[in-house]
PDB file with one MODEL, atoms N, CA, C and O in Angstrom:
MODEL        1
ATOM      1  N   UNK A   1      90.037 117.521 108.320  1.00  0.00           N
ATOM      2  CA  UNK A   1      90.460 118.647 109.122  1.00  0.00           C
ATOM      3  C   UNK A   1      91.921 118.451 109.523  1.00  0.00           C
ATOM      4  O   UNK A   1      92.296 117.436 110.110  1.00  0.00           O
ATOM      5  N   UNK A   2      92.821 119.566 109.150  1.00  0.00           N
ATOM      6  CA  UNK A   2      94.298 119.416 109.977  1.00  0.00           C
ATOM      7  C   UNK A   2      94.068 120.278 111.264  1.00  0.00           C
ATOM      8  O   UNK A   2      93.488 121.336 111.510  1.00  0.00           O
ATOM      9  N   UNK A   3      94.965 119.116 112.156  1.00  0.00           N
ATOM     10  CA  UNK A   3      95.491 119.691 113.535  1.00  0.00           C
ATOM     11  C   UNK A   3      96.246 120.267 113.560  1.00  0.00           C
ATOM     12  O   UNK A   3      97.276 119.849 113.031  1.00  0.00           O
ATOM     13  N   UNK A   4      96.242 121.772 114.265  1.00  0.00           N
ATOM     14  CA  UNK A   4      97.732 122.420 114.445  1.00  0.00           C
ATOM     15  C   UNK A   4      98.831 122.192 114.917  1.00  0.00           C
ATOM     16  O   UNK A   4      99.219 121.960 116.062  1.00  0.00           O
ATOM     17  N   UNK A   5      99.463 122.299 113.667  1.00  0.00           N
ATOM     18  CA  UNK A   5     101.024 122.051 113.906  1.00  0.00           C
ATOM     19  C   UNK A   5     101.283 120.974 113.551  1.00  0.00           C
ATOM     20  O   UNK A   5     102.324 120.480 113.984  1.00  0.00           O
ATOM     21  N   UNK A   6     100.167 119.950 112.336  1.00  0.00           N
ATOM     22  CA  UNK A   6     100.757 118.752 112.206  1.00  0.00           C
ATOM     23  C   UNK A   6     101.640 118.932 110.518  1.00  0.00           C
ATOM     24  O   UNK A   6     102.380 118.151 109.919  1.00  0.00           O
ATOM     25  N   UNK A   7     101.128 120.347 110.163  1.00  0.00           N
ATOM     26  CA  UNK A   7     101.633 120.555 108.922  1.00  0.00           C
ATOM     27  C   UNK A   7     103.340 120.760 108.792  1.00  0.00           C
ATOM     28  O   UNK A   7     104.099 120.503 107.858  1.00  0.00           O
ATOM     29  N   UNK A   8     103.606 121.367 110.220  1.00  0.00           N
ATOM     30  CA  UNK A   8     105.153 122.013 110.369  1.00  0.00           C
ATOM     31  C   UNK A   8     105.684 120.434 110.926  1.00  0.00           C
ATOM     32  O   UNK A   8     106.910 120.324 110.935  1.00  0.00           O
ATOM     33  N   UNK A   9     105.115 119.539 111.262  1.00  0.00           N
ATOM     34  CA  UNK A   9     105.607 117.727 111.812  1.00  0.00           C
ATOM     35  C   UNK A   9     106.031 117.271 110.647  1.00  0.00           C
ATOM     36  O   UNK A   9     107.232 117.033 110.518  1.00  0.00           O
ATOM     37  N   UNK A  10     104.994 117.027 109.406  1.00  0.00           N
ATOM     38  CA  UNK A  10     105.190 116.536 107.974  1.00  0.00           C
ATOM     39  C   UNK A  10     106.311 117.240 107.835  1.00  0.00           C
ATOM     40  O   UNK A  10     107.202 116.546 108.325  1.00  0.00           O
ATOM     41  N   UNK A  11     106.735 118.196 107.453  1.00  0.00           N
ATOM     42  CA  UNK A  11     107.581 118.727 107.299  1.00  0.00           C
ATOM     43  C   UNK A  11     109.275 118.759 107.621  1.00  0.00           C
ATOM     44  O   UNK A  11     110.248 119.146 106.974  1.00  0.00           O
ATOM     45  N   UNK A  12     109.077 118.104 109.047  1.00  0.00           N
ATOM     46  CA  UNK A  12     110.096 118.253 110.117  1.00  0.00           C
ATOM     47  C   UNK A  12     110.322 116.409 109.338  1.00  0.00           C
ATOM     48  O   UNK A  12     111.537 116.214 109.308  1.00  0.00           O
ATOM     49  N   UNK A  13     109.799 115.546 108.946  1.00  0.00           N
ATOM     50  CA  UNK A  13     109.409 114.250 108.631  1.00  0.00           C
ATOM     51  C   UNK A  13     110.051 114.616 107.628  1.00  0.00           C
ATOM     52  O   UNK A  13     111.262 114.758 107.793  1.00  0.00           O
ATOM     53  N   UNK A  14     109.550 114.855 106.444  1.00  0.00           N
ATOM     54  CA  UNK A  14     109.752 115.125 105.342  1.00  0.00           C
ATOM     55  C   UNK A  14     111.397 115.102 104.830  1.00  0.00           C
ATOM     56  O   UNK A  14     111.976 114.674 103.832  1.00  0.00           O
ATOM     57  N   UNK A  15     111.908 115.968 106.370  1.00  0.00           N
ATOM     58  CA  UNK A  15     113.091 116.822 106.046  1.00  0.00           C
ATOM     59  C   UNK A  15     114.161 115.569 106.493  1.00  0.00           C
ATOM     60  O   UNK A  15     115.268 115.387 105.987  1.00  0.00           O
ATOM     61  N   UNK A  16     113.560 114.782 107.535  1.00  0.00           N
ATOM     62  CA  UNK A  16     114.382 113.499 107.508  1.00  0.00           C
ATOM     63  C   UNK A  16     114.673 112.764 106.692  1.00  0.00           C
ATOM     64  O   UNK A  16     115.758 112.449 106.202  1.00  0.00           O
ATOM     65  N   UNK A  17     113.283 112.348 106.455  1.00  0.00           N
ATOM     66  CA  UNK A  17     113.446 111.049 105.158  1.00  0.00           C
ATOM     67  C   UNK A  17     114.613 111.989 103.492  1.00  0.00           C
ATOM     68  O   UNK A  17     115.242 111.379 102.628  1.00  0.00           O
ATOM     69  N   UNK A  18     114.491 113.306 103.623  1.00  0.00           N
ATOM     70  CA  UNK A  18     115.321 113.927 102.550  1.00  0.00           C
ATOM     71  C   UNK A  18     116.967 113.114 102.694  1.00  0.00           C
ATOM     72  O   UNK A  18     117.563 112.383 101.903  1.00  0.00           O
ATOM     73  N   UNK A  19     117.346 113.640 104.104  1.00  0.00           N
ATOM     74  CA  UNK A  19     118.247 113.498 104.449  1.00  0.00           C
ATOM     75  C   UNK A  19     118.604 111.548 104.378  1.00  0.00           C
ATOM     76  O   UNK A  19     119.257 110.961 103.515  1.00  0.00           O
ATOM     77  N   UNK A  20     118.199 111.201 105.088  1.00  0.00           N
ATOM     78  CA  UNK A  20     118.276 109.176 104.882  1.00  0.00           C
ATOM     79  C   UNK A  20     118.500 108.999 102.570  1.00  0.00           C
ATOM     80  O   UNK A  20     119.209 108.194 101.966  1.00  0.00           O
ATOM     81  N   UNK A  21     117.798 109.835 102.120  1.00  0.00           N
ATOM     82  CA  UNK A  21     117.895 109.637 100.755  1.00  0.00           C
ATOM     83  C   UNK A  21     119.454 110.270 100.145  1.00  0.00           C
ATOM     84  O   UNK A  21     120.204 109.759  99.313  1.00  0.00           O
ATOM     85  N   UNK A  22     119.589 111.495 100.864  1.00  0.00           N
ATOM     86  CA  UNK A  22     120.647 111.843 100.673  1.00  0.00           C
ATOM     87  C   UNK A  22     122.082 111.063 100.697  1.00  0.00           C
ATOM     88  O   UNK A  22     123.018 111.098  99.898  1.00  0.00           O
ATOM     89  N   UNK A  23     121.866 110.226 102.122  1.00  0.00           N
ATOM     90  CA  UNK A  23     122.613 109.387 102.448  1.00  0.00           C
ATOM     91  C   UNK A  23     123.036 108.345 101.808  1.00  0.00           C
ATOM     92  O   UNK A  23     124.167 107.873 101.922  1.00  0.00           O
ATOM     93  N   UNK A  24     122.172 107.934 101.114  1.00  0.00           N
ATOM     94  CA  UNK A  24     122.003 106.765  99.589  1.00  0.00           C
ATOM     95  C   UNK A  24     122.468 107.609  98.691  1.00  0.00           C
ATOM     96  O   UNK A  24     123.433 107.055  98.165  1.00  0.00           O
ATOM     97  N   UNK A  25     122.295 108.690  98.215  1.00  0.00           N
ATOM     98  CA  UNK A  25     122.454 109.282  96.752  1.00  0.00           C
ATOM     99  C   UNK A  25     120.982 108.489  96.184  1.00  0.00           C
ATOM    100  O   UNK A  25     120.792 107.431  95.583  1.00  0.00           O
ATOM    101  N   UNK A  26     120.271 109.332  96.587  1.00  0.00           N
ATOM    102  CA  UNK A  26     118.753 108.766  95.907  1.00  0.00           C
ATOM    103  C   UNK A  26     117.931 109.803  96.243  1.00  0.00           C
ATOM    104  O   UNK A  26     118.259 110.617  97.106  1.00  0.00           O
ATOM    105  N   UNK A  27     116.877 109.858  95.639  1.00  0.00           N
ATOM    106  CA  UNK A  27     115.839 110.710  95.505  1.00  0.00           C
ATOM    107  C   UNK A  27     114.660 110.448  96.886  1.00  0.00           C
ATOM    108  O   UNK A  27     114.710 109.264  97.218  1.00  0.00           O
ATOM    109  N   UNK A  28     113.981 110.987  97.455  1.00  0.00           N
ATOM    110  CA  UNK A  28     113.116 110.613  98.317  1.00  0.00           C
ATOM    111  C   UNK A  28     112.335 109.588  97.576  1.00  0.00           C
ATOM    112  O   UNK A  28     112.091 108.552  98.195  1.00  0.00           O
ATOM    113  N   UNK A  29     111.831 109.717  96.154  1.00  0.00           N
ATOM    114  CA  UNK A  29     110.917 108.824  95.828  1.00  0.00           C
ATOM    115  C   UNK A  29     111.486 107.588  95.500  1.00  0.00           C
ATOM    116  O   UNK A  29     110.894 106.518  95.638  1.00  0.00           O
ATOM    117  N   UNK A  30     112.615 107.712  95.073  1.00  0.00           N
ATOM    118  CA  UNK A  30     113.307 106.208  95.465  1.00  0.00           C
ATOM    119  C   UNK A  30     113.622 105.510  96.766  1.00  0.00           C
ATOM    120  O   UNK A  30     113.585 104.298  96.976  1.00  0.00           O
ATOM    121  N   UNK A  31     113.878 106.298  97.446  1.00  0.00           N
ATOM    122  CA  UNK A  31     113.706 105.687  99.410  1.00  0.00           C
ATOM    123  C   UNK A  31     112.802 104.974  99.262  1.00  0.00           C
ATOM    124  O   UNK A  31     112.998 103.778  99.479  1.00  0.00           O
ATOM    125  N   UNK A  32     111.481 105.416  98.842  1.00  0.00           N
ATOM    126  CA  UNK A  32     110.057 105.359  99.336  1.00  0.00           C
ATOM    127  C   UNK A  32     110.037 103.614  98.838  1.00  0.00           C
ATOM    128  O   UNK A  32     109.858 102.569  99.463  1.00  0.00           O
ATOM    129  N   UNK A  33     110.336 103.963  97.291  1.00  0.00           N
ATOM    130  CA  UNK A  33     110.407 102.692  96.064  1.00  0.00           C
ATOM    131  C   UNK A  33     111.019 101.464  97.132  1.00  0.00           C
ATOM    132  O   UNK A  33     110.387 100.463  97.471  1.00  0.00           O
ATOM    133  N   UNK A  34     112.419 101.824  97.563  1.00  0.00           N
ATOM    134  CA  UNK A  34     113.355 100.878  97.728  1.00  0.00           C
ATOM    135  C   UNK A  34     112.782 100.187  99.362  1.00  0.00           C
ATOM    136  O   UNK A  34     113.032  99.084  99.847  1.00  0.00           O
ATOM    137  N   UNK A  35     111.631 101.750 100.128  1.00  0.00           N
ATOM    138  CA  UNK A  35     111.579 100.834 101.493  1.00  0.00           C
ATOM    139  C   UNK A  35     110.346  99.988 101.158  1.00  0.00           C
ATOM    140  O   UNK A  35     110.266  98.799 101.468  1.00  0.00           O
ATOM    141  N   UNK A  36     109.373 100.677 100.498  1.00  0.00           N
ATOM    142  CA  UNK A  36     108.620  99.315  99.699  1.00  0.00           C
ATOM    143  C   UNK A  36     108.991  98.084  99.502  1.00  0.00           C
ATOM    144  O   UNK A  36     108.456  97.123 100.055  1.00  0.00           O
ATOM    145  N   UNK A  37     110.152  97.997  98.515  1.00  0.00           N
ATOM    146  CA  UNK A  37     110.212  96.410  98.009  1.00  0.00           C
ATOM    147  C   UNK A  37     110.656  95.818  99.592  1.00  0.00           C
ATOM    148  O   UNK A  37     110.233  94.683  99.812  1.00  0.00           O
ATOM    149  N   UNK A  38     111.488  96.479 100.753  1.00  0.00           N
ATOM    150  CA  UNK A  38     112.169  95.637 101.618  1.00  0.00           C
ATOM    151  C   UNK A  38     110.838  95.275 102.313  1.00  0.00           C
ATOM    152  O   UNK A  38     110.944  94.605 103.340  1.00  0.00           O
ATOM    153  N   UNK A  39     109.714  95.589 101.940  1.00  0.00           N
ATOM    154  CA  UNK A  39     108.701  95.192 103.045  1.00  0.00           C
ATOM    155  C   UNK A  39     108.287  93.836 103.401  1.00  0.00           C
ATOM    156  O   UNK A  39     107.791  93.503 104.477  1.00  0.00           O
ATOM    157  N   UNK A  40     108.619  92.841 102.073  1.00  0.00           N
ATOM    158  CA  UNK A  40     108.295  91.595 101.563  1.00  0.00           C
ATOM    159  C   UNK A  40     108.299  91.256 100.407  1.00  0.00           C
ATOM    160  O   UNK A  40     108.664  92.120  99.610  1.00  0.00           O
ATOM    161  N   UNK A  41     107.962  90.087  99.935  1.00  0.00           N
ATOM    162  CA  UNK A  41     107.883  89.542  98.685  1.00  0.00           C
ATOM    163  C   UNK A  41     106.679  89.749  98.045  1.00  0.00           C
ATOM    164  O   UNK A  41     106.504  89.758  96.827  1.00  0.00           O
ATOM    165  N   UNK A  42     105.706  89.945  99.065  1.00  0.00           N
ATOM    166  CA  UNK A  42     103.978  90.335  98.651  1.00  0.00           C
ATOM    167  C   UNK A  42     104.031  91.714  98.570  1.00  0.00           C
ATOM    168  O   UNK A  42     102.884  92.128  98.737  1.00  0.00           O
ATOM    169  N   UNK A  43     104.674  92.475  98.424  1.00  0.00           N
ATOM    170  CA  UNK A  43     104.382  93.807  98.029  1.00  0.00           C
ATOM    171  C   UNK A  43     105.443  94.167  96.547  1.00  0.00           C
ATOM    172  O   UNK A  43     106.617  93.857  96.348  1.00  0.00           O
ATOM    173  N   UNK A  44     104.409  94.980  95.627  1.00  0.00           N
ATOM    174  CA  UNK A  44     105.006  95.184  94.556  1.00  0.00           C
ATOM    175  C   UNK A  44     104.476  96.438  94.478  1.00  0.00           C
ATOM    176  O   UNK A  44     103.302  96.602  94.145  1.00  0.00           O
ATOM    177  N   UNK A  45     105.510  97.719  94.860  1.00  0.00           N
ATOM    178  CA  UNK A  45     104.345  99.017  94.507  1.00  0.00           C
ATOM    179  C   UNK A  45     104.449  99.629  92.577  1.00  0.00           C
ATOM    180  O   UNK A  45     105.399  99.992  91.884  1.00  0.00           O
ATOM    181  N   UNK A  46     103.199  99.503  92.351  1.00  0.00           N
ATOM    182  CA  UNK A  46     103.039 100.071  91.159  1.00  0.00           C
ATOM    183  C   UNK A  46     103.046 101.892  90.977  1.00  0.00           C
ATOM    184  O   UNK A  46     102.063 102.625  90.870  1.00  0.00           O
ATOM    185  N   UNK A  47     104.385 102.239  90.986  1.00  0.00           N
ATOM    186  CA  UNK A  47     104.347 104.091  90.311  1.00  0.00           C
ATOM    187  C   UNK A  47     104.130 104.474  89.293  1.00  0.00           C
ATOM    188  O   UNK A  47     104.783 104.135  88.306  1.00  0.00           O
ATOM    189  N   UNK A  48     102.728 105.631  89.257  1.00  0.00           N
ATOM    190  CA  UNK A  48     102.972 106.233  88.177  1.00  0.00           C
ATOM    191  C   UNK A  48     103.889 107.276  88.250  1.00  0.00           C
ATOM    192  O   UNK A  48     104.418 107.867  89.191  1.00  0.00           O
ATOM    193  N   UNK A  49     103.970 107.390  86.720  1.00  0.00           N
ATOM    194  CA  UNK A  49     105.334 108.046  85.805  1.00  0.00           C
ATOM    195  C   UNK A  49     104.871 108.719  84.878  1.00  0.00           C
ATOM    196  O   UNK A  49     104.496 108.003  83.949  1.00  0.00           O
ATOM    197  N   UNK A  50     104.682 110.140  84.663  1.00  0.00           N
ATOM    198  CA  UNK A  50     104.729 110.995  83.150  1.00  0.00           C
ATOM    199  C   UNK A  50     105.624 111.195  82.340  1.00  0.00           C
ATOM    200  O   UNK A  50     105.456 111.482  81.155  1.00  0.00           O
ATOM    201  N   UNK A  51     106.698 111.058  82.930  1.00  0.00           N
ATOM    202  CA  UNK A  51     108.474 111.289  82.190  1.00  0.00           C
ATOM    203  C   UNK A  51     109.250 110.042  82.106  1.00  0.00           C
ATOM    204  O   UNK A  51     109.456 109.485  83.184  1.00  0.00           O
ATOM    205  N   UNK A  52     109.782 109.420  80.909  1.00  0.00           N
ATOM    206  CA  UNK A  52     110.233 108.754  81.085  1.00  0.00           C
ATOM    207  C   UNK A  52     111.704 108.365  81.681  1.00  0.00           C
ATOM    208  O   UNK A  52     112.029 107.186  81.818  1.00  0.00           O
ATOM    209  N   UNK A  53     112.812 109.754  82.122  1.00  0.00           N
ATOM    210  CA  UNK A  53     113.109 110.072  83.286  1.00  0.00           C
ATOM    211  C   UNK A  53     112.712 109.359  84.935  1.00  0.00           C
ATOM    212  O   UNK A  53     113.398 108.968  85.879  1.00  0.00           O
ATOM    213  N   UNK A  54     111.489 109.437  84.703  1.00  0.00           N
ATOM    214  CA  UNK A  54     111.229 109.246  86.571  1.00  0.00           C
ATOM    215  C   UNK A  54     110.807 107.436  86.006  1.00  0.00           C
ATOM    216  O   UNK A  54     110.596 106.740  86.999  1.00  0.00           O
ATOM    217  N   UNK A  55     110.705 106.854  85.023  1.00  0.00           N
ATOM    218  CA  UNK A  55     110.654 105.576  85.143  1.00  0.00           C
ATOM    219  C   UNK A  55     111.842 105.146  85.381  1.00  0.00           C
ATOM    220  O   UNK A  55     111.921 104.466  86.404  1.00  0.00           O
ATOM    221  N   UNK A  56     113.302 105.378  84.496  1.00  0.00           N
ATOM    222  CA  UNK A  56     114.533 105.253  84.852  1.00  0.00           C
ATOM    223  C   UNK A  56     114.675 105.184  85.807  1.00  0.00           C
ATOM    224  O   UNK A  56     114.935 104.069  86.259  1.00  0.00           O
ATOM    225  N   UNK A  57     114.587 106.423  86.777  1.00  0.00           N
ATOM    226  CA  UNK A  57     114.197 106.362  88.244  1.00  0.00           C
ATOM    227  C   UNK A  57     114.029 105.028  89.308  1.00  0.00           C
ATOM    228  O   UNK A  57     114.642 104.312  90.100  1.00  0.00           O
ATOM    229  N   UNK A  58     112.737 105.274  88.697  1.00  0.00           N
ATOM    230  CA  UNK A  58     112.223 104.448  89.438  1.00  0.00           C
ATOM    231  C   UNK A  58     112.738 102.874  89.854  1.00  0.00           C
ATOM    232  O   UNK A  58     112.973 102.302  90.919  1.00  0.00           O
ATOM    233  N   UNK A  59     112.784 102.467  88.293  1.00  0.00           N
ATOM    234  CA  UNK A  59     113.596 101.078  88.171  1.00  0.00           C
ATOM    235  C   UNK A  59     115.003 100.992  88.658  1.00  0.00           C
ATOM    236  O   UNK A  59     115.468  99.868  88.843  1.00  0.00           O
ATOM    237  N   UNK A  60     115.817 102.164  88.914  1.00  0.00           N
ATOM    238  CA  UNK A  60     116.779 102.308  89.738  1.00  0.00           C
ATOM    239  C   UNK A  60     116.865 101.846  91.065  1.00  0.00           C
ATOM    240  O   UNK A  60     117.792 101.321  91.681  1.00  0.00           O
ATOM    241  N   UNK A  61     115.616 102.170  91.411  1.00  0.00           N
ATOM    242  CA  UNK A  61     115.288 102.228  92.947  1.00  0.00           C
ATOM    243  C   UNK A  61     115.576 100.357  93.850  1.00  0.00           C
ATOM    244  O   UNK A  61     115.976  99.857  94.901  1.00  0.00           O
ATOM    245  N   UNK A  62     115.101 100.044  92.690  1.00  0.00           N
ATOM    246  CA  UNK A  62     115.581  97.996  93.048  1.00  0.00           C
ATOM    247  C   UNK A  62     116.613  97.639  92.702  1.00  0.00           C
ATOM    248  O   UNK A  62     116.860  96.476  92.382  1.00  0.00           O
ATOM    249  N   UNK A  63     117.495  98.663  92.699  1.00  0.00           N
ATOM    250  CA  UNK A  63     118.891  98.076  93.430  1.00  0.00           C
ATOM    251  C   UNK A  63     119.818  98.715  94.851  1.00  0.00           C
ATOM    252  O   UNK A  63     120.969  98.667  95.284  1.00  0.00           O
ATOM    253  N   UNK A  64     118.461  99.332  95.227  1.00  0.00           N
ATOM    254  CA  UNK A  64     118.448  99.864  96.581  1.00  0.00           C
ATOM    255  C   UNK A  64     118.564  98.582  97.361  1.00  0.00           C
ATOM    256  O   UNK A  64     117.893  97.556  97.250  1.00  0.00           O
ATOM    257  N   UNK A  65     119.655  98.887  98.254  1.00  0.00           N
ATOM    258  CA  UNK A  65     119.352  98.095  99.724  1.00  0.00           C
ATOM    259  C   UNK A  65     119.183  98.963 100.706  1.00  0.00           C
ATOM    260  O   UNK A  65     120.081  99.790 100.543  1.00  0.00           O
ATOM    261  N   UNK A  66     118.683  99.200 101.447  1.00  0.00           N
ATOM    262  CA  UNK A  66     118.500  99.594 102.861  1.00  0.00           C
ATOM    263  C   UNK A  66     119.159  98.874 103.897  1.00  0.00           C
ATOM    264  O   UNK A  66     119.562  97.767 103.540  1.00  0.00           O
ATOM    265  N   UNK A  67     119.376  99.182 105.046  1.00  0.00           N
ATOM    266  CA  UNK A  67     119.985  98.912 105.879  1.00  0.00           C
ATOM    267  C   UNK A  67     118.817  98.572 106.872  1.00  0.00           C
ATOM    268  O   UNK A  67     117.712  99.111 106.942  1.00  0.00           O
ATOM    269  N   UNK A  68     119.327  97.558 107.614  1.00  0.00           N
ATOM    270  CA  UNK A  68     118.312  97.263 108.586  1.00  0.00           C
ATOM    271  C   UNK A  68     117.943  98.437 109.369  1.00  0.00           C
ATOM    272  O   UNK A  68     116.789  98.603 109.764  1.00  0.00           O
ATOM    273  N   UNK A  69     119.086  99.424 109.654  1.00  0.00           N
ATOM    274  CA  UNK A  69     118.613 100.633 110.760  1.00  0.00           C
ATOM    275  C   UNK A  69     118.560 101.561 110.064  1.00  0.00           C
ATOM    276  O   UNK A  69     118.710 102.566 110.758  1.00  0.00           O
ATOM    277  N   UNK A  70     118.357 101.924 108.521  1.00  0.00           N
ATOM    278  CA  UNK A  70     117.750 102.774 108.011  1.00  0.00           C
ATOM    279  C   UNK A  70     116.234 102.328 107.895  1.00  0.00           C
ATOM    280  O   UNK A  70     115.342 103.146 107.671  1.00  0.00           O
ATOM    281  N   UNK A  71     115.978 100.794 108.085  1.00  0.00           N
ATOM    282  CA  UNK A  71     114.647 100.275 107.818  1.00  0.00           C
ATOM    283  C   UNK A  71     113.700 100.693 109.293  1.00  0.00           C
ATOM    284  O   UNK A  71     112.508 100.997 109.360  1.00  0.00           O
ATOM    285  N   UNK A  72     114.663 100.584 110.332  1.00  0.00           N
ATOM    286  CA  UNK A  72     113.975 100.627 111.545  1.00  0.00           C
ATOM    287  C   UNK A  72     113.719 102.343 111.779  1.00  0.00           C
ATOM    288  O   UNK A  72     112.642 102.742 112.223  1.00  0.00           O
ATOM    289  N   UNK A  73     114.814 103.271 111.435  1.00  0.00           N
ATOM    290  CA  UNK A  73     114.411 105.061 111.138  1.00  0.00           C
ATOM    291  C   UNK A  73     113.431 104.897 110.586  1.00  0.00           C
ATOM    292  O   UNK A  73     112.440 104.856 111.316  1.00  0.00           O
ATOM    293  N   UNK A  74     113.249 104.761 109.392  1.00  0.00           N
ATOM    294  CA  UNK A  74     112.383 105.161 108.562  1.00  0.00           C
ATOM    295  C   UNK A  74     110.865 104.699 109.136  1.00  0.00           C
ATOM    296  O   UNK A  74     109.915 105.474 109.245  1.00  0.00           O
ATOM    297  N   UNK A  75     110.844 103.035 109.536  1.00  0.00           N
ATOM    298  CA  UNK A  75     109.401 103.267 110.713  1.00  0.00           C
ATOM    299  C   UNK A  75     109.342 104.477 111.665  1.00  0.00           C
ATOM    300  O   UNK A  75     108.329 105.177 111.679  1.00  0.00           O
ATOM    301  N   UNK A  76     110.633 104.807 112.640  1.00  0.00           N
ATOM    302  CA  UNK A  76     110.171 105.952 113.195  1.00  0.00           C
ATOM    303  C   UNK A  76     109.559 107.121 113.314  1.00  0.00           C
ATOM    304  O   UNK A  76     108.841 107.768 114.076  1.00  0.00           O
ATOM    305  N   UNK A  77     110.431 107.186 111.657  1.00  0.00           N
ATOM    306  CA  UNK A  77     109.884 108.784 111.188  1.00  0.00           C
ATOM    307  C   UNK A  77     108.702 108.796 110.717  1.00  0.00           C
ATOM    308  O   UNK A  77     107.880 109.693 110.904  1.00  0.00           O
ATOM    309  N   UNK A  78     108.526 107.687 110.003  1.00  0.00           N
ATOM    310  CA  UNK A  78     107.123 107.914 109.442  1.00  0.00           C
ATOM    311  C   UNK A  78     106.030 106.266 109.779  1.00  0.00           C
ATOM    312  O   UNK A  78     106.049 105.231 109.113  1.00  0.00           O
ATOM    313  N   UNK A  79     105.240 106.558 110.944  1.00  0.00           N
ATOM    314  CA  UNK A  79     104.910 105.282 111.223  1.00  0.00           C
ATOM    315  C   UNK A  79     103.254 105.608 110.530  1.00  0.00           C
ATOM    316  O   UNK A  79     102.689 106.633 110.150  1.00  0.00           O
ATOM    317  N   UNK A  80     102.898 104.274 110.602  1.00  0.00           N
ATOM    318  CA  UNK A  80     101.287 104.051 109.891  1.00  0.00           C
ATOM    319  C   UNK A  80     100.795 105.510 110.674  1.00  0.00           C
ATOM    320  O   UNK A  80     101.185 105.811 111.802  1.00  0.00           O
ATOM    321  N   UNK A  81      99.601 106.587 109.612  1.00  0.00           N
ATOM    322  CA  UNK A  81      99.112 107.426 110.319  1.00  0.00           C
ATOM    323  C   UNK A  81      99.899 109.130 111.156  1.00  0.00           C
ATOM    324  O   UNK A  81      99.454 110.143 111.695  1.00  0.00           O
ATOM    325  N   UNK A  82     101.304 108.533 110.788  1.00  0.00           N
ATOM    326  CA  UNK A  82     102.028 110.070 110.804  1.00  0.00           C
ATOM    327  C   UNK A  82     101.645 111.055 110.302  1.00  0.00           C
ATOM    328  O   UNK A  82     101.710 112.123 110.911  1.00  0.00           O
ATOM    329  N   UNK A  83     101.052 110.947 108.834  1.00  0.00           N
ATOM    330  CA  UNK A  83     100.984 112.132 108.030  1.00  0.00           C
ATOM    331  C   UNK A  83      99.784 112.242 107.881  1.00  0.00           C
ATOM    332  O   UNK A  83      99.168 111.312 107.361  1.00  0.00           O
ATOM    333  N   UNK A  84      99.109 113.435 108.305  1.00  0.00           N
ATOM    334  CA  UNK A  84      97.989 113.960 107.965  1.00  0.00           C
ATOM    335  C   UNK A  84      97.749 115.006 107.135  1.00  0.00           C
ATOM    336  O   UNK A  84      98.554 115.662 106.473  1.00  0.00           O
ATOM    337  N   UNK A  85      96.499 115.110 107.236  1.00  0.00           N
ATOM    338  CA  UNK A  85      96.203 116.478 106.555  1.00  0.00           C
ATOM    339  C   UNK A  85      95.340 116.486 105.208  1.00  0.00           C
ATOM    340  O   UNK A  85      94.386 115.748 104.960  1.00  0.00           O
ATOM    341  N   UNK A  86      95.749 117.234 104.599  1.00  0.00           N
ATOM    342  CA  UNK A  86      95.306 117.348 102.886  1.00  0.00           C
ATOM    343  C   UNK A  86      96.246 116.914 102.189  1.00  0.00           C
ATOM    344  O   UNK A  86      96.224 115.994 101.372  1.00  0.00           O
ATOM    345  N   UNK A  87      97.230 117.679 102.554  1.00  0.00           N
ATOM    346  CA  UNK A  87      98.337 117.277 101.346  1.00  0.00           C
ATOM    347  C   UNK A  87      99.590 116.317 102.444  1.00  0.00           C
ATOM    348  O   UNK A  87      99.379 116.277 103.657  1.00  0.00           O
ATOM    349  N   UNK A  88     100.570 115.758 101.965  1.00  0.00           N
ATOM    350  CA  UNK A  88     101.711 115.749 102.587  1.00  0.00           C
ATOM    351  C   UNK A  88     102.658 116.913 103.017  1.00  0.00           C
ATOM    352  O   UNK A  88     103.085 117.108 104.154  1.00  0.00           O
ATOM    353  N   UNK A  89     102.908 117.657 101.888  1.00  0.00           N
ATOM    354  CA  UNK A  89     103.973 118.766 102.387  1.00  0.00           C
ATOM    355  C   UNK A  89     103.309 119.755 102.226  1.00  0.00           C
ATOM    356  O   UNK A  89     103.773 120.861 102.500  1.00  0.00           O
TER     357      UNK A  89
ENDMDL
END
């Protein structure tokens, strides 16, 4: 079940993390890639890919650094359990 108004939140979320990617010259799904690897050494996220385009991508994404206070935004905006619903956007 979605709560009202958590769809127009994702959204308002969404529109951040755009912007933090922007800021890199990167794609949101590379943010995502690049705040992954900063999580640790025990995390390796496996993406799927239909295009071999978005693998390029992807493998791009690990030579992302983040910034410590883009690391600490990005918990803000989107902490464990932010996003609900059915879908994300």
């Amino acid at each position: 079940m979605v709560q009202v108004g958590t769809g127009i939140i994702s959204r308002q979320r969404l529109e951040e993390i755009k912007n933090i990617a922007a800021e890199y010259d990167i794609s949101p799904a590379q943010l995502a890639l690049a705040w992954l690897v900063a999580q640790g050494d025990n995390i390796m996220p496996i993406p799927g890919s239909r295009k071999t385009s978005r693998i390029d991508e992807n493998i791009a994404a690990l030579n992302v650094t983040l910034s410590p206070e883009t690391l600490q935004k990005l918990d803000q905006i989107a902490p464990i359990g932010a996003f609900k619903g059915a879908t994300l956007v």
